[in-house]
C-alpha positions in Angstrom: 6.1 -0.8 26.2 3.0 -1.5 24.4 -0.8 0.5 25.4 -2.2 -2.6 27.5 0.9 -3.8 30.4 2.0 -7.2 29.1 3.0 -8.8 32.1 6.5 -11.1 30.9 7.4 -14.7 32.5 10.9 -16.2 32.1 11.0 -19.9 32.2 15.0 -21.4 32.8 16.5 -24.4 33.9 18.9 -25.9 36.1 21.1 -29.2 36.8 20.4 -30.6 33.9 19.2 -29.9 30.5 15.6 -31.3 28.7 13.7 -31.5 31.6 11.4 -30.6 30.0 10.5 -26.3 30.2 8.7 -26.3 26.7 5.9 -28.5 28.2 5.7 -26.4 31.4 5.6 -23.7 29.4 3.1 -24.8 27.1 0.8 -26.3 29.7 0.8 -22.9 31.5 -0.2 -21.1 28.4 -2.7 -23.4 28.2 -4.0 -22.8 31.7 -3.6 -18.9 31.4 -5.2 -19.1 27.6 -8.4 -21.3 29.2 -8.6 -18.6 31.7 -9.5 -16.1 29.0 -5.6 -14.3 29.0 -4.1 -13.6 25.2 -1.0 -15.3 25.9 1.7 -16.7 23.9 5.6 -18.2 24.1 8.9 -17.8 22.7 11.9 -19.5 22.7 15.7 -17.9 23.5 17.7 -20.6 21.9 21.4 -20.2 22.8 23.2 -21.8 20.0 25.0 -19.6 18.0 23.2 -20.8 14.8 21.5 -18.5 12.8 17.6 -21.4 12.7 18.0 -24.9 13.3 17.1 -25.2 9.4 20.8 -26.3 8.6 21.0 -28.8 11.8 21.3 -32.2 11.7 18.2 -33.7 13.5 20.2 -35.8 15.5 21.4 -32.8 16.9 18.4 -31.1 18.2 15.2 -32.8 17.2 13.2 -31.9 14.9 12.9 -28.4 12.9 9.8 -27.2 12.8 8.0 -24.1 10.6 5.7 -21.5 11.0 3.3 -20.0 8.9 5.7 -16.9 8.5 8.0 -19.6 6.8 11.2 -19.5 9.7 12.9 -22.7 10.4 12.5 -23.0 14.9 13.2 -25.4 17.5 10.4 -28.0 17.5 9.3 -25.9 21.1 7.3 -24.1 19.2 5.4 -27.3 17.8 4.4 -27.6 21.9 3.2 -23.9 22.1 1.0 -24.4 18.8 -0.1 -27.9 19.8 -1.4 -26.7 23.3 -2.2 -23.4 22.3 -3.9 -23.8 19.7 -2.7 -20.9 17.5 0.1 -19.9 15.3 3.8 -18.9 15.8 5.6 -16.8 13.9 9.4 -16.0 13.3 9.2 -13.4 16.2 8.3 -16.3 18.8 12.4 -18.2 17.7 15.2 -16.3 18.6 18.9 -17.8 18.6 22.4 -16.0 19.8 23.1 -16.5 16.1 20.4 -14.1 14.6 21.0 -11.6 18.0 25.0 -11.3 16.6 23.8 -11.3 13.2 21.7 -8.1 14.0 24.4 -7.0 16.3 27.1 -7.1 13.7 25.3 -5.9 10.9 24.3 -3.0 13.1 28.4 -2.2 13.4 29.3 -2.3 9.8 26.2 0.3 8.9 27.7 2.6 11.4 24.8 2.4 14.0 26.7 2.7 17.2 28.3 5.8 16.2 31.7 4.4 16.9 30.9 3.1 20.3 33.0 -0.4 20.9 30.3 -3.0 21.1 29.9 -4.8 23.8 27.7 -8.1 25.0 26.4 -5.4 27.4 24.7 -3.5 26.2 24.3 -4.1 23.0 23.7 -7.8 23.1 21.7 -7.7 25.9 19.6 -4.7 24.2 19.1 -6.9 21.3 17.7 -9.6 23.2 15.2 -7.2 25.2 14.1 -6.0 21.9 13.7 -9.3 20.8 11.7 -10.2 23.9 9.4 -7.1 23.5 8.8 -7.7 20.1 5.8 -9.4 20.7 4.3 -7.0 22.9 3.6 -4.8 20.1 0.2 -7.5 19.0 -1.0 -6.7 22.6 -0.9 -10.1 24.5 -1.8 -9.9 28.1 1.2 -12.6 28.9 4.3 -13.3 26.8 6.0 -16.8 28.4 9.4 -16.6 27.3 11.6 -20.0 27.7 15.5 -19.9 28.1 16.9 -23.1 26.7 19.9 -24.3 27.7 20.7 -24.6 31.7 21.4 -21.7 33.9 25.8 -21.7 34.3 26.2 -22.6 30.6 28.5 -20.1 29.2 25.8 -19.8 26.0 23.4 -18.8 28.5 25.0 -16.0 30.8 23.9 -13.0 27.8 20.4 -13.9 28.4 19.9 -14.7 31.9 21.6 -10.7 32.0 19.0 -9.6 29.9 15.9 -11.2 32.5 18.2 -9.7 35.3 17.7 -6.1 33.3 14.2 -6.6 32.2 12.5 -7.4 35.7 14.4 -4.2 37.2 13.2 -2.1 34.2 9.5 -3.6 33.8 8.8 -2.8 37.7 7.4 -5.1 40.3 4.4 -7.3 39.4 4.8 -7.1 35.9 7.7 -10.1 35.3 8.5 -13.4 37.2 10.6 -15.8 36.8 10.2 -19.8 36.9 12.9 -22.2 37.4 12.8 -25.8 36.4 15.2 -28.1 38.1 15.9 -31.7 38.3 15.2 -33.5 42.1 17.3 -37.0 41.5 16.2 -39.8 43.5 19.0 -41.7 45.2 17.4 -45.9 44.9 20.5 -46.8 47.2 19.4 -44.5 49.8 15.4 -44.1 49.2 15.2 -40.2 49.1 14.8 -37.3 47.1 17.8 -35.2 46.6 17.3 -31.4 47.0 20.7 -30.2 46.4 21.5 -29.9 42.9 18.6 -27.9 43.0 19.9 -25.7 45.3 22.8 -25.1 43.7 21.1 -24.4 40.5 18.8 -21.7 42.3 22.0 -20.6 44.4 23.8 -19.8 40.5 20.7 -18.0 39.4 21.3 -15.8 42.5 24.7 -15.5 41.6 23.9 -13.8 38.1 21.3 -11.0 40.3 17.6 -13.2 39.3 15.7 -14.9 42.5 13.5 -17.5 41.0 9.9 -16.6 42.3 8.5 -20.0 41.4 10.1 -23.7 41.4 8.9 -26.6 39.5 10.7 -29.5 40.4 10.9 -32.6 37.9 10.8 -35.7 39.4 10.3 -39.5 39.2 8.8 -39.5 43.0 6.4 -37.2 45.3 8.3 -34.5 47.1 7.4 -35.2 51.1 6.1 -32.3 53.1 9.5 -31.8 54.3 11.5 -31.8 51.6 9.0 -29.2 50.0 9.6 -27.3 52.6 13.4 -27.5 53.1 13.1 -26.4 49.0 11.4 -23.2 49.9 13.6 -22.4 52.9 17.1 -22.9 50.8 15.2 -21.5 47.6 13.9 -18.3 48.5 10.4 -19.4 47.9 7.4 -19.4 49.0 5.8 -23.3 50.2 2.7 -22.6 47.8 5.7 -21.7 44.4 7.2 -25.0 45.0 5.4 -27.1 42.3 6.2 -30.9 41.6 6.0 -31.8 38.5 6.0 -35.6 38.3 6.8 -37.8 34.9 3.6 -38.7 33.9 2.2 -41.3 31.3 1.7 -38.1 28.8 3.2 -35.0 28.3 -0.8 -34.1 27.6 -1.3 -34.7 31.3 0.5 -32.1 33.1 -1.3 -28.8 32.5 -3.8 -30.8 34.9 -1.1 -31.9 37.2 0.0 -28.4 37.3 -3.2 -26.6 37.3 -3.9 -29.5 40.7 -1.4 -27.4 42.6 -2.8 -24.0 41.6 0.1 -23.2 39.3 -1.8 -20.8 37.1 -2.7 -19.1 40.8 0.5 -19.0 42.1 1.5 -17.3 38.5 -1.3 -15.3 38.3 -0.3 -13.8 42.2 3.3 -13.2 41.3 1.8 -10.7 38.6 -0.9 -9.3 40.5 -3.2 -10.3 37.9 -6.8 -10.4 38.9 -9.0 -13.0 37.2 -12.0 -15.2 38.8 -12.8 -17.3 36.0 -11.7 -21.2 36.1 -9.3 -22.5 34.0 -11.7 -24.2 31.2 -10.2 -27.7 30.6 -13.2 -29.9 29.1 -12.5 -30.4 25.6 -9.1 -30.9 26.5 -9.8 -33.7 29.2 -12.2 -35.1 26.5 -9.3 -35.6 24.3 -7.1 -37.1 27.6 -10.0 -39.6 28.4 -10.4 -40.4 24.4 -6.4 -40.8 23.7 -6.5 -43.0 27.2 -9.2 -45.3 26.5 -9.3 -46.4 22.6 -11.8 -48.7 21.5 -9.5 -49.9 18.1 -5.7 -50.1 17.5 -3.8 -49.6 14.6 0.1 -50.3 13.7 1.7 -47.5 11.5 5.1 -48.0 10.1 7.2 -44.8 9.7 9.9 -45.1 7.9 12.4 -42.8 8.3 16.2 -42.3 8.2 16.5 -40.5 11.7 14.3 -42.9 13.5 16.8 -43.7 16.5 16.2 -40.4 17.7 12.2 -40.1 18.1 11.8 -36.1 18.1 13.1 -36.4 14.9 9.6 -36.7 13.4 7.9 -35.5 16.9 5.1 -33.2 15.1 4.3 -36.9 12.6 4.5 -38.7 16.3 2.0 -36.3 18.1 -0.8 -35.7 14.5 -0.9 -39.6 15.3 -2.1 -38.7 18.8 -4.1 -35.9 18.3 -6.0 -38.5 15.0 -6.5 -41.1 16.8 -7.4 -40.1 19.9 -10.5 -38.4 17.3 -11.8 -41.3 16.3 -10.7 -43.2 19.3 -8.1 -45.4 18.1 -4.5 -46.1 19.4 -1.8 -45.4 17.0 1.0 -47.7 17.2 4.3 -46.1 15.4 6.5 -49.3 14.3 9.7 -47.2 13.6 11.6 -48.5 10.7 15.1 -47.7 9.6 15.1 -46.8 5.8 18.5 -48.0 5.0 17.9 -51.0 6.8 15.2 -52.2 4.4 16.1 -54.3 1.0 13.8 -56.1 -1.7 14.4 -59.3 0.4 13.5 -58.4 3.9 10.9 -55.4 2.9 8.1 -58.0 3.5 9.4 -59.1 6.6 9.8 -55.6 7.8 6.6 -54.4 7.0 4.2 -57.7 8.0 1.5 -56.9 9.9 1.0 -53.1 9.3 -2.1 -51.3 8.7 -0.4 -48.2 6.9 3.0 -46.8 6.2 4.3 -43.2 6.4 7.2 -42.3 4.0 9.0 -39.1 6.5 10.0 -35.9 5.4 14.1 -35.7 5.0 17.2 -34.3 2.6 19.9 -36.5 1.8 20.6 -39.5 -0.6 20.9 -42.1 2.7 18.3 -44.9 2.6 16.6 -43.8 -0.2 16.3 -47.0 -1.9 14.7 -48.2 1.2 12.5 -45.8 1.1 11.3 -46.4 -2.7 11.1 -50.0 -1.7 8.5 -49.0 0.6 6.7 -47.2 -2.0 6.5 -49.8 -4.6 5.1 -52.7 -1.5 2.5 -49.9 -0.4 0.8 -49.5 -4.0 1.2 -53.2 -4.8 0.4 -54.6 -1.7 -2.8 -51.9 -1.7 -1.5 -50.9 2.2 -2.6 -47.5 3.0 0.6 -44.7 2.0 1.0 -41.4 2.9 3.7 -39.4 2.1 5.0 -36.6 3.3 7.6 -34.1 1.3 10.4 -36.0 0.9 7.9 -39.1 1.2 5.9 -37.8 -2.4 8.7 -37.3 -4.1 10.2 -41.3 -3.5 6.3 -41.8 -4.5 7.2 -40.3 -7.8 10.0 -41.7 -8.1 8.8 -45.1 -7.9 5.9 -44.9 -9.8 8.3 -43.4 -12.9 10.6 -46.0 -12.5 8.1 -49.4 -12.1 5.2 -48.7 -14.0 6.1 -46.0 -16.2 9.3 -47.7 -17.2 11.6 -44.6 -16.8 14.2 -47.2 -14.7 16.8 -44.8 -14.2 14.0 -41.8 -13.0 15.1 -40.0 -9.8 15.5 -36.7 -8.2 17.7 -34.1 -9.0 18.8 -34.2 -5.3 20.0 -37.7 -5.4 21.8 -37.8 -9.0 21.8 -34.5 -11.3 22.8 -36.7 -14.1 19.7 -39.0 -14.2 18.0 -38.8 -17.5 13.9 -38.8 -16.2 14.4 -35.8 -13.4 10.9 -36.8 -12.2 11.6 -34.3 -9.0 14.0 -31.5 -10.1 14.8 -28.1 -8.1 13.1 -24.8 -9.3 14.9 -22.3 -11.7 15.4 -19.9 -9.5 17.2 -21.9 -6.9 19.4 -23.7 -9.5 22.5 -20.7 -8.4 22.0 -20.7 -4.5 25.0 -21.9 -2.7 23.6 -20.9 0.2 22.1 -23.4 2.2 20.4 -21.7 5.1 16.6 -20.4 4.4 17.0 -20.7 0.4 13.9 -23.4 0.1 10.1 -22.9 0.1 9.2 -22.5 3.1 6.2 -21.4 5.4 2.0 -21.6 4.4 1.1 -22.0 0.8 -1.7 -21.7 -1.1 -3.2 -25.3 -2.4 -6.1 -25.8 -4.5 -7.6 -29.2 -5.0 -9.4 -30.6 -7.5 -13.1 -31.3 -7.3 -14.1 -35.0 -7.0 -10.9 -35.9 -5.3 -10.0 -37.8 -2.3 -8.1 -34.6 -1.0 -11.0 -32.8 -1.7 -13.5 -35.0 0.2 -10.9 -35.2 3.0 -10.5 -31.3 3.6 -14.3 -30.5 2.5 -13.2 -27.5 0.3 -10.9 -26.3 -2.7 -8.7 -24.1 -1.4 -6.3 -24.7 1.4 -2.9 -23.7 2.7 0.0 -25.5 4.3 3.2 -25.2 5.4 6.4 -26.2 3.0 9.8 -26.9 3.7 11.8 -27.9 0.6 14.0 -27.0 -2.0 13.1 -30.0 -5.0 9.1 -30.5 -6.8 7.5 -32.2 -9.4 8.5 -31.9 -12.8 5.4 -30.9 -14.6 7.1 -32.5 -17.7 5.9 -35.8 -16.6 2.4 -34.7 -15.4 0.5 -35.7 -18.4 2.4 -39.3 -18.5 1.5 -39.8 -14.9 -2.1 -38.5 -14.8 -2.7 -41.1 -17.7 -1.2 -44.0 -15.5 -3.5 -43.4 -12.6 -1.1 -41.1 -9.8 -3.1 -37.9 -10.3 -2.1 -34.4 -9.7 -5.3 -33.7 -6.9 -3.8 -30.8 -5.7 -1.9 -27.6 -7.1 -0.6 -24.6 -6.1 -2.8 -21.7 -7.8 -0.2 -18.9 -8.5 2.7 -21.2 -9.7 1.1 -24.5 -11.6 3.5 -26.2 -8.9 2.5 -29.8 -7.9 1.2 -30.1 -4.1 -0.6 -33.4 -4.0 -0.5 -36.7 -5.8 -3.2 -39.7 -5.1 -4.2 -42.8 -6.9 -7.8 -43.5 -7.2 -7.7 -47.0 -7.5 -6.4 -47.8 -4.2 -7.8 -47.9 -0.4 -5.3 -44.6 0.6 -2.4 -43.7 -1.9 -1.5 -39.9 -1.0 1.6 -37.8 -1.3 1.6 -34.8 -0.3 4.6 -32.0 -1.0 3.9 -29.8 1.6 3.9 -30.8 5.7 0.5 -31.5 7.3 2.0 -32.4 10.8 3.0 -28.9 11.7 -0.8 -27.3 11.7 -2.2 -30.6 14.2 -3.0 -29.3 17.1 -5.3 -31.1 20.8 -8.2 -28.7 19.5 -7.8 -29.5 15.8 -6.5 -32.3 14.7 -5.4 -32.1 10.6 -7.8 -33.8 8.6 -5.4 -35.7 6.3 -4.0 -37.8 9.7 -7.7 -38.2 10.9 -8.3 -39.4 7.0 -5.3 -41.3 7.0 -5.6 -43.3 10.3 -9.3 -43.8 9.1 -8.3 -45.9 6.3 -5.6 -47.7 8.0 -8.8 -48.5 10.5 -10.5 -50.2 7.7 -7.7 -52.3 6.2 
């Protein structure tokens, strides 16, 4: 192990899965982060994909990127949001990329012959995995076991906690277990039993949960707390309710009401007087609670029917308006659903539209639609990746006259490429990690609205895409009025397009949501709900 002793919590779950463990594990590295601990959080995700990068959203939410440029589970966008600080490909591990190592490991010979085995050389993989981290010297490293304790995915890890907390010694590892406490309306009670179970299977693979959070729509009564941590194995003060609240930015203050970051604290015999520093975070709470202005926002989107599709556009929203105390409403809007006859409709009454980040030809018309009614109609626009490039697209096709202009992505054979993939990605067939990806560099131009809104020229954001701008058009398009306002220093590549002449017209190729955070909320959303304010 690392010089300082990083002290290791596991968070799994039970009965049920998406009960939420990234936000319990978020909000208590928030708690043990206010406290003054270097803490961060990683996710074990048990699918046998190598990154969610190839995965359909519907599937599992959104796929988020760190500055390192890997493709995670959108967990991580919780840990950065309430944390405050960066993740990096270390803090994503799936079964896919542990057999990946594993395998490749074989073929060079490593195991000298040995027959490899899911223990131990799955298991080791995963503990090295796990103690990765440990080598940048946090105090606490939360690491979150997705799935549910008794899925088959799941037994290879839950091994590896078993091996971990006998090799890391007492005090230094815990374990948290989140399970579900169903209320029966029929009968008026809250059940405890599939929570027993769960904790019983846990038992059953040689880990005794030291700490039980128990979601649930209800307050657990005395007894019932009690009967939990008699069954359990648990002390009363390590049974923790965790109630659904109005906001998932609520509970590290529900939590930290029943002395979670205590209890945890205890468990690792970690001494530490200092209160847990909430202010500017309960500022934010009372600010996002009680706006003084609302605004309606349509995002239009192909994967709006499942909302953590676009969660990290959802939650900038928050974190803007909350800023300038304003209420963001999201009307979600089905791009395929929208034609030149019913656009109008569709969009009355908004104050601003967001074109979403996606791949795929479906609903692209839509989408382009919804370009052309934003810069006619002089409604505030921003668009995001996929979102610039329909901007560029439009703008070729209805005011520079290209009509058959489109991107390489949707028709190779169009004769204006306005958005066409760069040379050297022309021969990958592989789909997996082959885009630009992670932070970078940006540098605007002086005098322009991106300029003004970030307050200096060079920046750096996050990418995730495999098409850009054809620079071939750039002079045609500058002299139209959609100007190039931001570039990327190193490779000429177009970042950022804006028109001048209108209240909020930005398209931006690279993905401002992911670097919004509770503490810092990104400039361009703050700029962009600003003008949607005014209209």
């Amino acid at each position: 192990m690392s010089k300082k002793n990083t002290k290791y919590i596991f968070v799994t779950g039970g009965v049920t899965s998406s009960l939420g463990k990234g936000i319990v594990s978020a909000s208590l590295g928030l708690l043990l982060k206010s406290r003054g601990f270097n803490v961060t959080i990683q996710k074990l995700d048990p699918y046998i994909n190598i990154d969610p990068g190839t995965l359909n959203p519907y599937e599992h939410g959104e796929c988020y990127v760190t500055e390192d440029g890997a493709e995670t589970d959108l967990d991580l966008g919780h840990y950065e949001r309430y944390l405050d600080a960066p993740t990096s490909q270390n803090n994503n591990v799936t079964t896919g990329k542990i057999y990946q190592t594993v395998i490749e490991k074989e073929r060079k010979g490593d195991f000298l012959g040995k027959t490899v085995q899911v223990i131990p050389h799955i298991t080791n993989e995963i503990k090295r995995r796990i103690k990765m981290l440990s080598k940048q010297n946090y105090d606490i490293i939360i690491t979150e076991i997705g799935g549910t304790v008794g899925d088959i995915e799941s037994l290879p890890y839950i091994e590896t906690v078993r091996q971990l907390k006998w090799e890391l010694g007492e005090k230094n590892s815990m374990v948290i277990h989140l399970t579900l406490l169903p209320y029966l309306a029929s009968s008026g009670e809250l059940k405890t039993k599939p929570s027993q179970h769960s904790v019983r299977q846990l038992m059953e693979s040689g880990i005794m949960a030291d700490v039980l959070v128990c979601r649930t729509e209800h307050n657990i009564p005395k007894d019932q707390r009690a009967k939990l941590a008699q069954f359990c194995n648990v002390s009363l003060d390590n049974v923790i309710e965790c109630k659904d609240l109005e906001t998932i930015y609520e509970v590290p203050m529900y939590l930290q009401k029943q002395n979670f970051d205590d209890v945890v604290l205890k468990e690792l015999d970690l001494k530490n007087d200092k209160e847990a520093d909430l202010k500017d975070w309960k500022t934010f709470l009372k600010k996002f609670k009680n706006p003084k202005r609302t605004v309606e926002i349509a995002l239009v989107g192909k994967y709006i029917s499942l909302q953590d599709s676009y969660i990290s556009i959802a939650e900038a929203f928050k974190h803007a308006g909350a800023s300038l105390e304003t209420e963001v409403k999201v009307r979600w809007v089905y791009s395929g659903d929208i034609t030149a006859e019913n656009i109008k409709e569709t969009l009355n009454g908004v104050d601003g539209i967001l074109i979403a980040p996606g791949f795929g030809d479906r609903g692209i018309e839509g989408k382009v639609l919804t370009a052309q009614y934003a810069r006619e109609n002089k409604v505030p626009m921003l668009g995001i990746c996929l979102g610039m490039q329909i901007m560029t697209v439009e703008f070729a096709r209805n005011v520079l006259g290209h009509s058959k202009a489109n991107s390489m992505e949707f028709d190779t054979s169009t004769p204006d490429p306005v958005i066409s993939i760069m040379e050297e990605q022309k021969n990958v067939v592989d789909k997996g990690g082959t885009m630009r990806l992670g932070a970078w560099k940006c540098s605007l131009k002086n005098g322009s609205k991106l300029y003004d809104i970030y307050g200096t020229k060079n920046i750096s954001e996050r990418h995730r895409h495999r098409y850009e701008f054809n620079s071939d058009y750039l002079q045609e398009f500058e002299k139209n009025g959609f100007l190039a306002t931001g570039t990327n220093p190193e490779t000429g590549l177009v970042e950022a397009l804006e028109m001048p002449d209108h209240p909020f017209y930005v398209g931006v190729q690279y993905h401002p949501e992911y670097k919004s955070t509770v503490a810092t909320p990104h400039p361009l959303f703050r700029a962009f709900v600003k003008a949607c304010e005014k209209k």
